[in-house]
C-alpha positions in Angstrom: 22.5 -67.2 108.6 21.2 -66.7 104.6 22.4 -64.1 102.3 21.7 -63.0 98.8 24.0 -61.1 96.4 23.3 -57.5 96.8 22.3 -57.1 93.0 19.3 -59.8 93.6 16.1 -57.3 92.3 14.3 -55.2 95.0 10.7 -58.0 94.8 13.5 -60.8 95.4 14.9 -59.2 98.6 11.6 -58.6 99.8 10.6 -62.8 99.7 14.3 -63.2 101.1 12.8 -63.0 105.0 10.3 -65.1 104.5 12.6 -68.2 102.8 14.1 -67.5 106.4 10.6 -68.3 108.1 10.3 -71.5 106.1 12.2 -73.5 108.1 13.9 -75.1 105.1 17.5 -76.1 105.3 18.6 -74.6 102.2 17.0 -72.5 99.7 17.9 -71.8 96.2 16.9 -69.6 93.2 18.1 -70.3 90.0 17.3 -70.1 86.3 16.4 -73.0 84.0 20.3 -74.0 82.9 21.0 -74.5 86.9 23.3 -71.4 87.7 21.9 -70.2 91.0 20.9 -66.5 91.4 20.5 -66.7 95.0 21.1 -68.7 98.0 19.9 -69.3 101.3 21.2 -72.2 104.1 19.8 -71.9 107.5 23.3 -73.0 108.8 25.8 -71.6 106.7 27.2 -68.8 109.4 27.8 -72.3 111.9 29.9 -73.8 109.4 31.9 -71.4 108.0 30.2 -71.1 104.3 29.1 -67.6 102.8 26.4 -68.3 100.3 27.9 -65.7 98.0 30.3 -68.3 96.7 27.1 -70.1 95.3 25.8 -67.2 93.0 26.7 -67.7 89.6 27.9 -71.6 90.0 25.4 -74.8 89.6 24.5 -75.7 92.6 23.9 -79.3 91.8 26.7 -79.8 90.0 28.7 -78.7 92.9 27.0 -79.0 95.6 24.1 -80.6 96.2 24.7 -84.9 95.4 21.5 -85.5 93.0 21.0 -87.8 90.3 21.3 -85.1 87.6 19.0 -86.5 84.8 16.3 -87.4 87.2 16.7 -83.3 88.6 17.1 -81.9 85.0 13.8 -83.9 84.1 11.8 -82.7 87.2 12.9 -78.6 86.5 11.5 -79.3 83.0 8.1 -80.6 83.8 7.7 -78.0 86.8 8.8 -75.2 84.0 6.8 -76.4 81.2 3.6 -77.1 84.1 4.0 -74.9 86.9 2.8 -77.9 89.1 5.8 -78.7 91.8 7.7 -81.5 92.1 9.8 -83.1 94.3 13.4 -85.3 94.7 15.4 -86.8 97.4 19.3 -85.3 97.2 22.0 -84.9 100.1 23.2 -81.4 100.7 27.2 -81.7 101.0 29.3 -79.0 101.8 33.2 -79.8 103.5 32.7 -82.6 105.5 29.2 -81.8 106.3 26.2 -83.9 104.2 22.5 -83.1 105.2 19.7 -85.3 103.7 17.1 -83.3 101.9 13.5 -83.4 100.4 13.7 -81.0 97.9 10.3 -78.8 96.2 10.9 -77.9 92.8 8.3 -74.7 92.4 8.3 -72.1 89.3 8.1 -68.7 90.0 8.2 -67.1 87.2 9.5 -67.2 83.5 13.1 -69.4 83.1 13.1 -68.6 87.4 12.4 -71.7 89.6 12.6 -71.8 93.4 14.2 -75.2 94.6 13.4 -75.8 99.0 15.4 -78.6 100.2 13.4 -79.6 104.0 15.8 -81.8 105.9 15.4 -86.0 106.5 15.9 -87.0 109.5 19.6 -89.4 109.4 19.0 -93.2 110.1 21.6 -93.8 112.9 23.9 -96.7 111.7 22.6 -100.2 112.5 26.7 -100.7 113.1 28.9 -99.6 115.9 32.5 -99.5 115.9 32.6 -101.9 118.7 31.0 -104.5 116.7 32.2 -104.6 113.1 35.6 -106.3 113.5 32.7 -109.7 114.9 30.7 -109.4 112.0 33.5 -109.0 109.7 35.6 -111.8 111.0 32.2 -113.9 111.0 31.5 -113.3 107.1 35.2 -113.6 106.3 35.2 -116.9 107.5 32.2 -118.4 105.7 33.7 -116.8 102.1 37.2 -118.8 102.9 35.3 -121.8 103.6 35.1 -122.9 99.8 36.0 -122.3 96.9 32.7 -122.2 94.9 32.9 -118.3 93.4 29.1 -118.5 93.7 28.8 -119.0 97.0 31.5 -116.9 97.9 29.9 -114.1 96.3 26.1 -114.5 97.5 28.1 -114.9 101.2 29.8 -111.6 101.1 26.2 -109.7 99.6 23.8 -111.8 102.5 26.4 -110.7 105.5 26.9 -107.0 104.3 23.7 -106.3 103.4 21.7 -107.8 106.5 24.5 -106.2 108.3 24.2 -102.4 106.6 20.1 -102.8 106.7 20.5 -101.9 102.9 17.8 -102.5 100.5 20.1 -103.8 98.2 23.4 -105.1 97.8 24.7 -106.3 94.6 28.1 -107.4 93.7 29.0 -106.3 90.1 31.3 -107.7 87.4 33.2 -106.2 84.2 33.4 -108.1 81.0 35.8 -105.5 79.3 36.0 -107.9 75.9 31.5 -106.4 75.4 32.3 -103.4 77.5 29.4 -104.3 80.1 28.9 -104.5 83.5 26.9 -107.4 85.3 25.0 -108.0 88.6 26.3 -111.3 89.4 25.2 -111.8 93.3 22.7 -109.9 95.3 20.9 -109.8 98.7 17.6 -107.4 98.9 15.1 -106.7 101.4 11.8 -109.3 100.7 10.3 -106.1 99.3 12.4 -105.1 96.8 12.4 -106.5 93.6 15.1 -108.1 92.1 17.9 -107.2 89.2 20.0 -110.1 89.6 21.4 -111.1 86.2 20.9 -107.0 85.0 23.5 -105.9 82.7 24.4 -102.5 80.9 26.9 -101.4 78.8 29.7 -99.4 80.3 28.8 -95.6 79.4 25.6 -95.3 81.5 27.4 -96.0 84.3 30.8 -93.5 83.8 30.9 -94.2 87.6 31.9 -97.2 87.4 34.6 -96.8 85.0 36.2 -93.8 87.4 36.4 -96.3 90.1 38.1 -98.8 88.1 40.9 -96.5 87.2 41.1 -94.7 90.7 39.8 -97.9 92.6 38.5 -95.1 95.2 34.8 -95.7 96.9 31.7 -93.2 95.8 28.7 -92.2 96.8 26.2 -91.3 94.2 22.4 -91.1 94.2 22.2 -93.9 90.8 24.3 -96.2 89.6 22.9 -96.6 86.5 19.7 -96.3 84.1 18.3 -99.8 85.0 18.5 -99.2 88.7 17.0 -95.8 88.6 14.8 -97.2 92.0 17.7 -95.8 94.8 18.2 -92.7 96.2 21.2 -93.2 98.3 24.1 -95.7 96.8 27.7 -96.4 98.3 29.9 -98.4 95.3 33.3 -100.0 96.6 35.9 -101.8 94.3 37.0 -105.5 95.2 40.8 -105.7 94.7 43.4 -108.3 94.2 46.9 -107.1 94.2 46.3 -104.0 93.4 43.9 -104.6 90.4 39.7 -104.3 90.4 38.4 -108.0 89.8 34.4 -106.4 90.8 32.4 -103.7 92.5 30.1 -104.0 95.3 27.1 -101.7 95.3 25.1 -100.7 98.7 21.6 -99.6 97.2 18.7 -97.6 99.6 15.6 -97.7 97.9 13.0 -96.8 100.9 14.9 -92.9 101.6 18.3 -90.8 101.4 21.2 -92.1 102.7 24.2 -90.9 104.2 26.6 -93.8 104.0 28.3 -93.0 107.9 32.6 -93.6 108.2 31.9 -96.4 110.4 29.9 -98.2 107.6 32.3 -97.3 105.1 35.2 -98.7 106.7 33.5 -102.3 107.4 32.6 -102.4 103.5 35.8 -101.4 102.4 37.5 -104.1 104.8 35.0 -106.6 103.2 36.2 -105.4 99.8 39.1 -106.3 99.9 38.7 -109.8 101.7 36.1 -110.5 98.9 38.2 -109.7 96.3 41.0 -111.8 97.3 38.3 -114.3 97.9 37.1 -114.2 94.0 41.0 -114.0 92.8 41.3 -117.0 95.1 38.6 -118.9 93.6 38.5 -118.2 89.8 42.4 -119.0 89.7 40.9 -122.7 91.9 38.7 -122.8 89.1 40.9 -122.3 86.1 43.5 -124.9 87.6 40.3 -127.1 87.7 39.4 -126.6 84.5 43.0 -127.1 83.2 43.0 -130.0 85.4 40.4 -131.8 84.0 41.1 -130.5 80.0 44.6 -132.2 80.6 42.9 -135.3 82.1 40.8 -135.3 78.9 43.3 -135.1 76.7 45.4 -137.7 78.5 42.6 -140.3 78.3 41.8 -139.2 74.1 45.3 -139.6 73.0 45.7 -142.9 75.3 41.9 -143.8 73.7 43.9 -142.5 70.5 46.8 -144.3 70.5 45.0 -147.9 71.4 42.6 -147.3 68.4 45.6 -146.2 66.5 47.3 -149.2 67.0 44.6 -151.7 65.9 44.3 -149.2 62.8 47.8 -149.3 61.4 48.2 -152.9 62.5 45.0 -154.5 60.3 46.5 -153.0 57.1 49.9 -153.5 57.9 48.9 -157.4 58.7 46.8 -157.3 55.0 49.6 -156.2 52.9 51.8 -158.7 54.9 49.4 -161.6 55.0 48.4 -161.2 51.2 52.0 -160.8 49.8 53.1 -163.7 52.0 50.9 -165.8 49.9 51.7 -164.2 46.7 55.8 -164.8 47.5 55.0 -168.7 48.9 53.0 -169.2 45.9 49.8 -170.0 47.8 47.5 -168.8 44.6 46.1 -171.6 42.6 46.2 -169.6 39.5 47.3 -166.3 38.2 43.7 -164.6 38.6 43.6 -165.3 42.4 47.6 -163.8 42.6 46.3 -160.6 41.0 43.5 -160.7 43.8 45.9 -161.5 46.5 47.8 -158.3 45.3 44.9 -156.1 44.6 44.0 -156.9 48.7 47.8 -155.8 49.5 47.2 -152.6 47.5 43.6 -151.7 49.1 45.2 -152.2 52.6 48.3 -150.0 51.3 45.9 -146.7 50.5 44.1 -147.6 53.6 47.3 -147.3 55.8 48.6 -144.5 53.9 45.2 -142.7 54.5 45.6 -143.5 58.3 49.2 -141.9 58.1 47.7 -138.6 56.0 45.6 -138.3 58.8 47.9 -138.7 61.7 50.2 -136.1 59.8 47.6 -133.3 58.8 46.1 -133.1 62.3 50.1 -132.5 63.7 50.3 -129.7 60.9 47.1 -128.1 61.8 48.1 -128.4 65.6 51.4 -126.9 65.5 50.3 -124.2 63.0 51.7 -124.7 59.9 49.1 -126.5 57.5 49.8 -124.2 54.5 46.2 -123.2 52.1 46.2 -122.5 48.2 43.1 -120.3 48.6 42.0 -119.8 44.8 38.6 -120.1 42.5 37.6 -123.9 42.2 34.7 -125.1 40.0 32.4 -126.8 42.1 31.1 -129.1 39.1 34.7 -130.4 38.9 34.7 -130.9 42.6 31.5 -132.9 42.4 32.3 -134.9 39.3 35.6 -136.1 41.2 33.3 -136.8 44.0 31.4 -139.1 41.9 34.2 -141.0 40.3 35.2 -142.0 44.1 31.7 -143.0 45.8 30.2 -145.0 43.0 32.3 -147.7 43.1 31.7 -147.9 46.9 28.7 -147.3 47.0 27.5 -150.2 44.2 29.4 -152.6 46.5 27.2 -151.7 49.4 24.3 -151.8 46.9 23.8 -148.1 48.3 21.9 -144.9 46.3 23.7 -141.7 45.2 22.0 -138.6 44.1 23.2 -134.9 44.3 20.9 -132.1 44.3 22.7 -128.8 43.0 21.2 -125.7 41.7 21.0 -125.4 38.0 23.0 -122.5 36.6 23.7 -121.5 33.5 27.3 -120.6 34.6 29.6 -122.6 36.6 29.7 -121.8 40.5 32.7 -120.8 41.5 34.3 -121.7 44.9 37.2 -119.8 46.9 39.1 -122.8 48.8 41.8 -124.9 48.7 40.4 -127.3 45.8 42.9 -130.4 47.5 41.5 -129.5 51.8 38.2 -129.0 50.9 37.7 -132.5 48.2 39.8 -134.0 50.9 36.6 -132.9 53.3 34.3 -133.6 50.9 36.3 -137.5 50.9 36.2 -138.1 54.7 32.6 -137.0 54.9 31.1 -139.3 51.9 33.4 -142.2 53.0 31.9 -141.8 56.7 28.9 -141.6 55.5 29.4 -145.0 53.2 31.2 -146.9 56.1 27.9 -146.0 58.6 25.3 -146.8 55.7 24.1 -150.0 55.3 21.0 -149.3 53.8 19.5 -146.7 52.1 21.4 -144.3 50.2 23.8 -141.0 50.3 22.6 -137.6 49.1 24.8 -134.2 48.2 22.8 -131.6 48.7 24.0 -127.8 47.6 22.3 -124.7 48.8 23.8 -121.3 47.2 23.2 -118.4 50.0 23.7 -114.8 48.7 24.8 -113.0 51.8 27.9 -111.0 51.8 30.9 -111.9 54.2 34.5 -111.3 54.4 37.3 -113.4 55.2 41.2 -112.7 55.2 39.8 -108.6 54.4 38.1 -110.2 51.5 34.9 -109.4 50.5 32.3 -112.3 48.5 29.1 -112.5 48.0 27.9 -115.3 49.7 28.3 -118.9 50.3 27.8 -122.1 49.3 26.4 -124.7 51.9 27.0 -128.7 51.3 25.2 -130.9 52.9 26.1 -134.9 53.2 23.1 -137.1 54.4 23.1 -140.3 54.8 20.4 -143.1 56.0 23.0 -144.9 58.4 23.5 -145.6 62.0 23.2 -142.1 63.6 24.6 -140.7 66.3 23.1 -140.3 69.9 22.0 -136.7 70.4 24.0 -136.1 73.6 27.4 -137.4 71.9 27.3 -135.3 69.4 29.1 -132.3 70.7 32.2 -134.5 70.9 32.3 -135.6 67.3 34.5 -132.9 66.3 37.2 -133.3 69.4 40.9 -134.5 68.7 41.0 -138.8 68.6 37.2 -138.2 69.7 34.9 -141.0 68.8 31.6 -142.0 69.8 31.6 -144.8 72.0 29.4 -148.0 71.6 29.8 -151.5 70.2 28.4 -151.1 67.2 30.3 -148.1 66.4 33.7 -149.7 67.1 33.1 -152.6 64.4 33.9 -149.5 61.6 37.0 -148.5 63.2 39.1 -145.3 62.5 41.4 -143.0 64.1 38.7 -140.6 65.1 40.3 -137.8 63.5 38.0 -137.3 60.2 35.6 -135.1 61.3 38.6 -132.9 63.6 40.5 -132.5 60.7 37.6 -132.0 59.0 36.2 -129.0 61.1 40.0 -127.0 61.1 40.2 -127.7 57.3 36.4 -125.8 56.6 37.6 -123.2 59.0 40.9 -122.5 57.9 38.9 -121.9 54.2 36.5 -119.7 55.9 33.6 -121.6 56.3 31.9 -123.5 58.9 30.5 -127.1 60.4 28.0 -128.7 62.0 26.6 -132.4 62.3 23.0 -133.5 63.3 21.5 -136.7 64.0 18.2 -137.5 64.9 19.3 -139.6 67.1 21.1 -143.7 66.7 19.6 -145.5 63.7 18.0 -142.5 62.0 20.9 -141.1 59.8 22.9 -138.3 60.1 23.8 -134.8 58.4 27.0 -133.0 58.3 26.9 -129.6 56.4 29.3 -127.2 55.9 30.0 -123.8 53.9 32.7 -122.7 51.5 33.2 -119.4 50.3 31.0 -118.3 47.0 33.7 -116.8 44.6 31.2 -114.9 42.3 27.3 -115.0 41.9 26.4 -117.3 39.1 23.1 -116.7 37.4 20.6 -119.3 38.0 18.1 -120.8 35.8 15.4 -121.2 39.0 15.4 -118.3 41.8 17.2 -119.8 44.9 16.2 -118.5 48.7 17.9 -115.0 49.0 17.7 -115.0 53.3 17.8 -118.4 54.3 19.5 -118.9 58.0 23.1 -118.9 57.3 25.5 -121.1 59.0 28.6 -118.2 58.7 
């Protein structure tokens, strides 16, 4: 039986018997905010509920299970139109929930009259008898391998063939961007897809409740992007106690009322999947860590053979050459001095190799220690140029730098010994893989503000070495950076080296604030490695220079 508070107005009482002729399930007037005036359910006396208690409350905050955005939009347009609307919702009151089709009409000024008609209940396509089979049966195909994709798409194609759901969608957290993803899903050949959807975590609060009380809901939407259901069951996948997921049953085609049976035989599925994910990504990560350390077995064994040869050529130099000097093998003093000069050439080279071997242990372990101050970058280049020439004229090789012209110095923030001993092992690579051509320096000045080390400056300096020389294959170069990494080939190993410049090279840049990066054309078309260095001040230039160029920071 339907009541109505007796303060409702004397032209309300009078419609009262006929909401009881409509044959509506439940019957509600209330203002625009949502606070019910009066209230009518055609089976309230059966289950115990006096409709009083409604009056003054909102109904579909308390009540009635309705996406609230989608029922707040409707009551505007039928307000500001007078045209009805209407909106799936599910009636739920104690244990009791009752499908609806509910008719949004205007009465009258701020006064709408909502008429919820019930929707027949889909009996579920599940028994109790049979969900133990099926469950067992999907179990076993997700413990069957440990490929997380399969495992997931498994887990969505049983439960949601076996639910009859229009969608079924496993979702994934990535607390570092706050965002949740749809990383599996099964739908019905009808409805379209959303695979691969993501949304930040505040449109779907739901979610977020779950997580922390890793209880199941139903809800009417789970978020904005999958605004398209009207009935949707979301279930936590746990591992010892913690939420690695969340599977979400979506009806499209109709309200749904998810029934205990269904419930149960998602839950149980849960919880097998998410031991099945755990299961799989800790498979994974031992893979991964498997193969890293497999990596790094055969690079430091790679390492320690090229090492080897590398210390053993200058060591056998300085001991061939003074072994002539000391058996007086020279035929005059000129050739001794040459002999000696050799020895001394093969002396840097080894002690070089050893710098090498000893900055790339300091940078590992942590304790490679910076003098950050202002540098001048003409001194830097000048240096520069005292060092290549030499090498370069013996190669027969051309030099040129290309720097903007200033009319003050430009002024670096680095470490002035790291980054000229960058600016060394790039030029010298560059001279030991050229055999033609030339070498070119090549200085961009980019006036975009960054911080480093809660620093502020104003932009940075990019510096390019190119070179005409061998070139690197395009799919080795992602491995030119590595520890002992060095790219294979017989006429690469002819040049030798530890294969720690460009590694040391890369941590140094980094460690200064800056970044790397090497490109190639591809082998025999020369190569470019650039990399940036903090801009100390803004110097003022005698030609403009580009003031948004795409920055490598």
């Amino acid at each position: 039986m339907g009541c109505f508070p007796p303060q409702l107005p004397a032209d309300q009482r009078q419609h009262f018997a006929y909401w009881q002729a409509l044959n509506a399930e439940i019957i509600c007037l209330q203002d625009t905010m949502g606070v019910c005036k009066a209230f009518f359910w055609q089976r309230a006396e059966t289950f115990g509920c006096r409709p009083q208690v409604m009056v003054g409350t909102n109904i579909f905050q308390q009540w009635l299970n309705v996406d609230p955005t989608a029922y707040s939009t409707v009551c505007q347009r039928v307000c500001q139109g007078g045209t009805p609307e209407t909106l799936n919702g599910v009636f739920q009151w104690a244990d009791q929930s009752l499908p609806v089709r509910l008719l949004v009409n205007s009465i009258g000024v701020n006064q709408l009259l909502v008429v919820g008609f019930p929707q027949a209940v889909s009996p579920s396509p599940l028994s109790p008898l049979s969900y133990q089979k099926v469950l067992s049966h999907i179990a076993r195909k997700i413990r069957n391998t440990f490929d997380l994709t399969v495992i997931r798409q498994e887990a969505m194609n049983g439960l949601g063939t076996t639910l009859q759901v229009s969608r079924c969608l496993l979702v994934t957290a990535d607390e570092t961007q706050s965002r949740f993803q749809i990383e599996a899903e099964y739908r019905q050949g009808s409805v379209p897809s959303c695979l691969g959807t993501s949304w930040r975590s505040p449109e779907s609060p739901v979610l977020e409740e779950i997580y922390q009380t890793k209880a199941p809901q139903s809800l009417t939407t789970l978020c904005p992007d999958l605004a398209d259901s009207q009935g949707v069951l979301v279930l936590p996948t746990l591992y010892q106690g913690s939420v690695n997921g969340f599977i979400c049953l979506q009806q499209c085609d109709r309200p749904r009322i998810w029934q205990e049976v269904e419930q149960e035989f998602a839950q149980e599925l849960a919880e097998q999947l998410g031991t099945a994910i755990a299961h799989a990504t800790l498979y994974q990560e031992l893979e991964q860590l498997h193969q890293t350390a497999t990596e790094a077995a055969r690079l430091k064994n790679d390492f320690l053979t090229n090492t080897t040869h590398e210390l053993r050529t200058p060591l056998n130099g300085i001991i061939g050459f003074l072994t002539l000097v000391l058996d007086e093998m020279a035929d005059n003093r000129a050739e001794e001095l040459d002999f000696i000069a050799a020895a001394h050439e093969s002396a840097l080279h080894l002690l070089n190799l050893i710098n090498d071997i000893l900055d790339i242990a300091k940078i590992e372990s942590g304790k490679l220690d910076l003098d950050l101050q202002p540098i001048s970058l003409g001194k830097l280049l000048d240096n520069l140029n005292n060092f290549a020439r030499p090498q370069l004229q013996r190669k027969n090789l051309t030099w040129e730098m290309s720097v903007p012209e200033s009319h003050d110095d430009i002024i670096l923030y680095a470490d002035y010994q790291r980054i000229f001993q960058v600016l060394l092992n790039l030029v010298g690579n560059a001279i030991k893989f050229t055999n033609t051509g030339g070498i070119t320096i090549n200085v961009e000045l980019v006036f975009k503000p960054v911080s480093h080390n809660d620093q502020q400056f104003p932009g940075m300096v990019k510096i390019s070495v190119i070179d005409t020389g061998i070139g690197v294959a395009l799919d080795m170069q992602s491995k030119l950076f590595q520890n002992f990494s060095q790219v294979r080939g017989g006429h690469t190993r002819k040049y030798g080296g530890t294969g720690l410049g460009l590694a040391i090279s890369k941590k140094l840049v980094e460690a200064c604030g800056g970044k790397i990066s090497f490109y190639s054309m591809g082998e025999g078309l020369g190569s470019t490695v650039t990399f940036s260095v903090l801009l100390q001040q803004k110097p003022v230039l005698k030609q403009p220079t580009h003031q948004d160029p795409q920055v490598i920071i």
